[in-house]
C-alpha positions as CSV (number, residue, x, y, z in Angstrom):
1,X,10.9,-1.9,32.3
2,X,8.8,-5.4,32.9
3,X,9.2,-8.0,31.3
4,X,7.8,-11.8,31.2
5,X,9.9,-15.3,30.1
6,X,8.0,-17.9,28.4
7,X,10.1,-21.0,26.7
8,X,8.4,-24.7,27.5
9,X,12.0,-25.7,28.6
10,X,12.8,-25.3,32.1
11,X,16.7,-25.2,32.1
12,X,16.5,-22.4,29.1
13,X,13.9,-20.4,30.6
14,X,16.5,-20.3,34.0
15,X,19.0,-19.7,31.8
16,X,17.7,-16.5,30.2
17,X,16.0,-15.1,33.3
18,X,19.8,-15.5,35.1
19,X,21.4,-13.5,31.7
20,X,18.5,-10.6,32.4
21,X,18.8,-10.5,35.8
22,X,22.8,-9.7,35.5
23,X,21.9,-7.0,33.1
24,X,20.6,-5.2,35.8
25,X,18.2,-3.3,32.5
26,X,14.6,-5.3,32.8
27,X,12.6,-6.4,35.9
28,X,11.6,-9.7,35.3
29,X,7.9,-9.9,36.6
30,X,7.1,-13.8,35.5
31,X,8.3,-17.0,34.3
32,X,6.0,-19.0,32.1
33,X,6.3,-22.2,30.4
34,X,3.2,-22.2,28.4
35,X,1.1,-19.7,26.4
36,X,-1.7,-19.6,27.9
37,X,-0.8,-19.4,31.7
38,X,2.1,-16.5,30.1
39,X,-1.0,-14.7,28.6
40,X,-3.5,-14.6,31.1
41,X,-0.7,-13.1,33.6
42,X,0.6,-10.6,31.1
43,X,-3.3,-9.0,31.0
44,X,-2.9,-8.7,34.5
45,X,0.5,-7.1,35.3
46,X,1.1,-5.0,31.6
47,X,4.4,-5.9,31.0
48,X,6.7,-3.8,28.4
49,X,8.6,-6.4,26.7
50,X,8.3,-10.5,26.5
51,X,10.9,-13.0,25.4
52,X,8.8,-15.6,23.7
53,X,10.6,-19.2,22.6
54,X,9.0,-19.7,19.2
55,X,8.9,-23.3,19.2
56,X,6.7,-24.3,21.7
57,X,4.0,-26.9,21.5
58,X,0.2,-25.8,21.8
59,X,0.8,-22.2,21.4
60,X,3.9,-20.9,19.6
61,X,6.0,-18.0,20.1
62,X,4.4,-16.4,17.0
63,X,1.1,-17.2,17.8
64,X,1.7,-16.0,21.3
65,X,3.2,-12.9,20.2
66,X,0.0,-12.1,18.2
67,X,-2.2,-12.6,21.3
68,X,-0.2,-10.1,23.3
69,X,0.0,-7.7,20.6
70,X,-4.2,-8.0,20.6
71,X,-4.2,-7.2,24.1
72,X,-1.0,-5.0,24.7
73,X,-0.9,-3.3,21.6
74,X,2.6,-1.1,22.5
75,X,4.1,-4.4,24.0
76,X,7.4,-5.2,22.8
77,X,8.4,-8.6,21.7
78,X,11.9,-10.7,22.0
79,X,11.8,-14.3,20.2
80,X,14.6,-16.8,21.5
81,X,15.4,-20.0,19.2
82,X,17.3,-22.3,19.2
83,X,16.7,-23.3,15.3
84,X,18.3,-21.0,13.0
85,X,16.7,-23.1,9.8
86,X,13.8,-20.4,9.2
87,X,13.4,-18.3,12.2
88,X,17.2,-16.6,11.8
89,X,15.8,-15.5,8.1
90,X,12.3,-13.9,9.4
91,X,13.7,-12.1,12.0
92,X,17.3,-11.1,11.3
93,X,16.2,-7.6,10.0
94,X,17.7,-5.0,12.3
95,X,19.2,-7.7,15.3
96,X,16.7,-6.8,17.5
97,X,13.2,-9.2,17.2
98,X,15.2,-12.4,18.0
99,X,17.7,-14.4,19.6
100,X,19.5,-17.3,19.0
101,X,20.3,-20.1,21.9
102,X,22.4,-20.4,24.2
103,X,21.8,-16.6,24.9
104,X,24.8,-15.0,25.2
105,X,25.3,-11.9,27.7
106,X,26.9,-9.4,24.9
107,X,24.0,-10.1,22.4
108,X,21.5,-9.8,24.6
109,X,23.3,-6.5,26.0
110,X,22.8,-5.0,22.4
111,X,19.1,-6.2,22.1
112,X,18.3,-4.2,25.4
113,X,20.2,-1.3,24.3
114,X,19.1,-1.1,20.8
115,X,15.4,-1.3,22.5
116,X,15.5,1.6,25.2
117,X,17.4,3.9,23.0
118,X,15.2,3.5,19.5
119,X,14.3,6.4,18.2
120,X,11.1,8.2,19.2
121,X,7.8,7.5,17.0
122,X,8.1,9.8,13.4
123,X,4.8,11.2,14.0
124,X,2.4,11.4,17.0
125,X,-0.9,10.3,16.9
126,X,-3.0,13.2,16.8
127,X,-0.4,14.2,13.6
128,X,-1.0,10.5,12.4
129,X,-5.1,11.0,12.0
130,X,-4.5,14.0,9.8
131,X,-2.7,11.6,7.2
132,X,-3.5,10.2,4.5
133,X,-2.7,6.2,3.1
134,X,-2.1,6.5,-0.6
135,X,-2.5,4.2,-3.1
136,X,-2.5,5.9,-6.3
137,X,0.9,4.9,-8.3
138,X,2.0,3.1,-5.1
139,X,1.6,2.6,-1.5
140,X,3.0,5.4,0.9
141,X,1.9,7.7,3.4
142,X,1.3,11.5,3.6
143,X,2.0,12.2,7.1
144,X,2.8,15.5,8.8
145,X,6.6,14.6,9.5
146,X,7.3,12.3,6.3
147,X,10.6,10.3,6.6
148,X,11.5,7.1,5.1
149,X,9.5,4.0,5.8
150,X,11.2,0.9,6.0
151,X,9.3,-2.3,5.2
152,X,11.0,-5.2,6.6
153,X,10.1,-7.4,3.3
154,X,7.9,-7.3,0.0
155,X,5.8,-9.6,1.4
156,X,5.2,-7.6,4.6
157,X,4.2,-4.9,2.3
158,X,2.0,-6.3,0.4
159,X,0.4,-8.1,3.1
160,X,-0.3,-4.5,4.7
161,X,-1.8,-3.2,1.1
162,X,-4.0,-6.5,0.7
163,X,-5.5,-5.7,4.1
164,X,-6.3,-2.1,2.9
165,X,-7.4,-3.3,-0.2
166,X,-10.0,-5.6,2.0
167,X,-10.3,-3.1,4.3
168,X,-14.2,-3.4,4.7
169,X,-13.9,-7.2,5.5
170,X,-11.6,-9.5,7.6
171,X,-9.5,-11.4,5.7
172,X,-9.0,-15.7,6.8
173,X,-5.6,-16.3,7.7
174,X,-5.6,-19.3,5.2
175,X,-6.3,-17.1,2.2
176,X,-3.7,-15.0,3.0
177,X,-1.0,-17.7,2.8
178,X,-2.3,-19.1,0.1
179,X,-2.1,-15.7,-1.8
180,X,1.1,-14.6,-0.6
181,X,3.3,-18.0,0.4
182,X,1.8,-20.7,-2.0
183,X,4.8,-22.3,-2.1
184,X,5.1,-23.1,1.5
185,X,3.8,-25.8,3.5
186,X,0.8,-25.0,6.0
187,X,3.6,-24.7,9.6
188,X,5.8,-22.8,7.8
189,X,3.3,-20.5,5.9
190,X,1.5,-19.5,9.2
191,X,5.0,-18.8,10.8
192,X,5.3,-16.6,8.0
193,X,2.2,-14.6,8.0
194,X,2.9,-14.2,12.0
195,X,6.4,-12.8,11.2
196,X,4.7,-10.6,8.9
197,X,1.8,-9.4,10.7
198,X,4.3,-8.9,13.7
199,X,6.8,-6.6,11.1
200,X,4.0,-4.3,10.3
201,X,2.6,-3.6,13.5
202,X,6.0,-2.8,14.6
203,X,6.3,-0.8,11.9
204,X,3.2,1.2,12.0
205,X,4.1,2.0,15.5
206,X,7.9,3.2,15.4
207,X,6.6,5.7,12.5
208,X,3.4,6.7,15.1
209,X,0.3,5.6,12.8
210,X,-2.9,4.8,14.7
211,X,-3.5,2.0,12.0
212,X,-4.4,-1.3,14.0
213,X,-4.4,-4.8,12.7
214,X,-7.1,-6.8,14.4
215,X,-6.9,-10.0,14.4
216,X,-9.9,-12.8,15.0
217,X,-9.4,-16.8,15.8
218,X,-9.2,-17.0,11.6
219,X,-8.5,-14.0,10.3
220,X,-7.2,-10.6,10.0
221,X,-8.8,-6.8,8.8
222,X,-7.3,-3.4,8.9
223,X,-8.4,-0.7,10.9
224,X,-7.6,2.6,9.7
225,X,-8.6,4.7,12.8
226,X,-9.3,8.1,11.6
227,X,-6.3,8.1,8.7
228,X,-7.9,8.6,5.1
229,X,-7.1,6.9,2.3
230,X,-6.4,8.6,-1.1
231,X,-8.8,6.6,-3.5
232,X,-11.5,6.7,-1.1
233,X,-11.6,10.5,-0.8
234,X,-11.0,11.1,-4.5
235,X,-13.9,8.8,-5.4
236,X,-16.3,10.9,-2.7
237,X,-15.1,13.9,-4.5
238,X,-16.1,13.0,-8.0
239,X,-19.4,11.6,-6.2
240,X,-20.4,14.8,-4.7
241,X,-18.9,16.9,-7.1
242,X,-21.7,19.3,-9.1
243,X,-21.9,18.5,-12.9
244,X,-18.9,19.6,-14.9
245,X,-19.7,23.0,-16.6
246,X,-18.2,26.7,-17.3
247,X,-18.7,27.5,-13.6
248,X,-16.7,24.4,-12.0
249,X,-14.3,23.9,-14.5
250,X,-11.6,24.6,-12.2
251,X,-12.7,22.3,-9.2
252,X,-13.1,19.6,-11.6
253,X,-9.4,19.9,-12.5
254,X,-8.4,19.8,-9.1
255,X,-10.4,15.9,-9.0
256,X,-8.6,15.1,-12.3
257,X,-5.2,16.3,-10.8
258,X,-5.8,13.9,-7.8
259,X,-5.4,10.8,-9.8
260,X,-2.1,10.5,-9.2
261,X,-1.4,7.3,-11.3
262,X,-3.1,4.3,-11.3
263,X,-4.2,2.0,-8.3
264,X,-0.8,0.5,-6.8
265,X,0.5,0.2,-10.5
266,X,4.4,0.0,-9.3
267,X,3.8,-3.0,-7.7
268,X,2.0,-4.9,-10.0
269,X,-0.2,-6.9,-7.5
270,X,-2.3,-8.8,-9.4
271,X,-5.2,-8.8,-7.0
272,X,-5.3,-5.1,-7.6
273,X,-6.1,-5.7,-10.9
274,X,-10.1,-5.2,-11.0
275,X,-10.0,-2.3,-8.9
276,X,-7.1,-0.7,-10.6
277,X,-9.6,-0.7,-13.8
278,X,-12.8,0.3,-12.0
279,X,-11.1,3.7,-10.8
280,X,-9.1,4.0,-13.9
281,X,-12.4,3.9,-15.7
282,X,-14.1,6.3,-13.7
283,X,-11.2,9.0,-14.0
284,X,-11.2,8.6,-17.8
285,X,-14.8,9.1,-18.1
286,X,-14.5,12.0,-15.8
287,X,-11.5,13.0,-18.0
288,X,-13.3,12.9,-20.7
289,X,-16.7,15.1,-19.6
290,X,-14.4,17.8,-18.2
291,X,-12.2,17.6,-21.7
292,X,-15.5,18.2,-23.8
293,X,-16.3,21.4,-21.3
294,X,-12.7,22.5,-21.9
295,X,-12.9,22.7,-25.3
296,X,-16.8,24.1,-25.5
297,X,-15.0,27.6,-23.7
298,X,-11.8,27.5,-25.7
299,X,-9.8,26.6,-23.3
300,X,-7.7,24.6,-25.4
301,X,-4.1,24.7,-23.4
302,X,-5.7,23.0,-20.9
303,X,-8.2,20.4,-23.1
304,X,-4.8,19.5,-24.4
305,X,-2.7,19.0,-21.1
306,X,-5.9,16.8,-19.9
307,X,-6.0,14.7,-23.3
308,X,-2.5,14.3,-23.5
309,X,-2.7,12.7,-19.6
310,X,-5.5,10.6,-20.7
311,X,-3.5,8.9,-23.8
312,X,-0.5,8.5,-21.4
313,X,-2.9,5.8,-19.7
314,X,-4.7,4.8,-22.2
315,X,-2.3,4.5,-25.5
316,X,-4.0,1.9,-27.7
317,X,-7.4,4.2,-27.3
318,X,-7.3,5.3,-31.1
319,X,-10.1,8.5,-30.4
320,X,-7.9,10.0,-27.9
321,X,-5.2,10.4,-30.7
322,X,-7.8,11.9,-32.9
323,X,-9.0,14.2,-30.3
324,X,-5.7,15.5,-30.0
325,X,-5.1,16.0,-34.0
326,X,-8.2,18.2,-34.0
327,X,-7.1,20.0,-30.7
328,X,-3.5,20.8,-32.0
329,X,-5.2,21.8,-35.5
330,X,-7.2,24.3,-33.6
331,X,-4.4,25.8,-31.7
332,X,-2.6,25.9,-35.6
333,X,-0.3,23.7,-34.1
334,X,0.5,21.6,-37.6
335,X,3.8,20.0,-36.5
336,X,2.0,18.4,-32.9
337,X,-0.8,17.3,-35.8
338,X,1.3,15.2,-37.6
339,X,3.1,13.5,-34.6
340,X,-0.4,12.4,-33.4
341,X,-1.3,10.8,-36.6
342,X,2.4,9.1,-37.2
343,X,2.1,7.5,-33.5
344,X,-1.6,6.7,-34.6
345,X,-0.1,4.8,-37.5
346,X,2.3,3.3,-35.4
347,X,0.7,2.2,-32.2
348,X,-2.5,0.7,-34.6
349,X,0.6,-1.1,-36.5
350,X,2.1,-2.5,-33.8
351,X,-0.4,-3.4,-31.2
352,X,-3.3,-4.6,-34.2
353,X,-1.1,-5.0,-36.8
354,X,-4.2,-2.8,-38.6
355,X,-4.8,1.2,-40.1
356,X,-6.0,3.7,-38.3
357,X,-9.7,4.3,-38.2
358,X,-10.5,5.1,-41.8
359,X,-12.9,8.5,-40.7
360,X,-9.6,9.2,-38.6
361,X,-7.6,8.9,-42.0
362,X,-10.1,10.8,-43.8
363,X,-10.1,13.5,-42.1
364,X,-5.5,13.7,-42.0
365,X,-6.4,12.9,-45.7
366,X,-8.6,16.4,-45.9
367,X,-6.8,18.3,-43.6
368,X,-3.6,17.8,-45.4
369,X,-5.0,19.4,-48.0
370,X,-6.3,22.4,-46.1
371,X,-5.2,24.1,-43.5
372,X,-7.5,26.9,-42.7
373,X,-10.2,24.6,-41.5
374,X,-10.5,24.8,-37.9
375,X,-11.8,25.3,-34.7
376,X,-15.4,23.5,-35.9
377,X,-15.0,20.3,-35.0
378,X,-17.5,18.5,-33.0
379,X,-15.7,16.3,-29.7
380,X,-19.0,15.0,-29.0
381,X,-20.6,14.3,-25.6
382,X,-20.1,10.6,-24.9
383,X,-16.5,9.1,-23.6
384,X,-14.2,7.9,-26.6
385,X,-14.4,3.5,-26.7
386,X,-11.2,2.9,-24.3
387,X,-10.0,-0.3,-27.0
């Protein structure tokens, strides 16, 4: 394996070349005190692993190690520092992104050895493109070999699902800190994002994904490279889908069934927020349309499955309550009437401190006294108000 030095001190950058030369494991191919000279030499020669000191002037180790990874994209990256105030807690994750000075020949044994014996990549590429990136309920992957995936932080994470999120624009590096470290100064913040950006390019390459993160002078976007992502292809679906009737009842179900809960609702980003309601809305509307032709052919099992799924979502919409009251009247299912009206009752209690609807009362109020009418109720044709 090749590798290339690069610390701005002289004696260290000796130092560490003498410690990797004894290991007999690398062949060191260059020794660089600066970025830039390290950079242009590692497009030449293609090395497969660089020990980068992170605090350098001009070009940092982080900002360095982002410039290789542009170029080199399977390059693997060392940092060596000799400040343990920051860098020791972004990059003491698994013992092998960094090392601490004076570099000391058993720890730099293990880095080596933990780095030529890692596992091979979870999935190949080819497997990769036939994956999927979902983001119903939360973020995960459906990959042909699934095995755990281990983000290195929260933020690392969300920094990953922000990019998807923005996936159709590049992101400026600024905004990004600003959204995820607002807390931290501007040194310390970019370090961050670095550390980050470096975490999940690492990551999406042990598990094999072609995902790349491309990076400009300012900013960063996501490219998926042939992997699909869940909300795009259910929202194609229900665009090319034919209208909802007798005949496509069943391929309409399969759509509903795809909304698998809402937009990264576990995670509770907050920048998801507006397009965790768009999609919400279109599914209930869709819900909704394909409820109507459920119960237009009888098919009231299902109509109430669908409905009951829709008011798991969308609890404090009172229609979807009455809905269900006439649907469970219909299928003389008096008890299921009841508990529909009583959490009614209570939900408009407690979340409006008001009654139910009084036509919604009216009608408990006539059914109660009459059971045999059923099965003649009218659901209408337009979406129930979603208050």
């Amino acid at each position: 394996m090749k590798a290339i030095l690069v610390d701005d001190e002289s004696l260290a950058l000796r130092d560490l070349e003498r410690q990797i030369k004894k290991t007999g494991q690398l062949d060191v191919i260059g020794t660089f005190q600066d970025g830039e000279s390290a950079l242009a030499a590692a497009s030449e020669h293609i090395p497969d692993i660089a020990f980068l000191d992170i605090d350098m002037p001009e070009l940092s180790g982080m900002e360095l190690a982002e410039l290789l990874q542009n170029r080199l994209p399977s390059i693997d990256i060392v940092f060596v520092t000799g400040y343990e105030e920051y860098a020791v807690k972004a990059f003491e994750l698994n013992a092998l992104d960094y090392i601490v000075k004076p570099v000391l020949q058993e720890r730099l044994l293990r880095t080596l050895t933990r780095l030529v014996h890692r596992p091979p990549p979870a999935v190949t590429a080819s497997e990769a493109t036939t994956g999927m990136i979902k983001c119903f309920q939360y973020l995960h992957f459906d990959i042909a070999k699934p095995g755990t995936i281990q983000w290195r932080t929260t933020r690392a994470q969300e920094l990953f699902a922000y990019l998807v999120h923005r996936r159709l624009h590049p992101v400026r590096k600024d905004v990004l800190i600003e959204l995820l470290w607002p807390e931290t100064d501007a040194h310390k913040g970019y370090t961050q994002l670095y550390t980050a950006i470096y975490q999940i390019r690492k990551m999406l390459r042990t598990i094999g994904l072609p995902i790349r993160i491309v990076s400009s002078d300012n900013g960063y976007r996501v490219d998926l490279n042939g992997m699909k992502l869940d909300i795009e292809e259910w929202e194609r679906g229900l665009q090319d889908a034919p209208p909802v009737s007798r005949d496509t009842i069943s391929h309409h179900i399969t759509l509903s069934d795809q909304y698998q809960g809402d937009y990264l609702i576990d995670h509770d980003y907050s920048w998801a927020d507006g397009e965790r309601e768009r999609l919400r809305t279109l599914w209930y509307h869709h819900a909704v349309a394909l409820g109507n032709v459920l119960v237009e052919n009888e098919r009231l099992a299902d109509a109430v499955l669908l409905y009951s799924r829709v008011q798991s979502l969308f609890p404090n919409a009172e229609e979807l309550y009455f809905i269900l009251m006439k649907l469970y009247d219909q299928c003389k299912d008096w008890v299921s009437v009841e508990k529909q009206y009583a959490a009614l009752h209570k939900m408009m209690s407690e979340e409006f401190d008001a009654e139910p609807l009084p036509h919604i009362s009216a009608w408990h109020h006539e059914w109660k006294k009459s059971r045999k009418q059923y099965g003649s109720e009218y659901f209408g044709d337009t979406a129930p108000a979603l208050g």
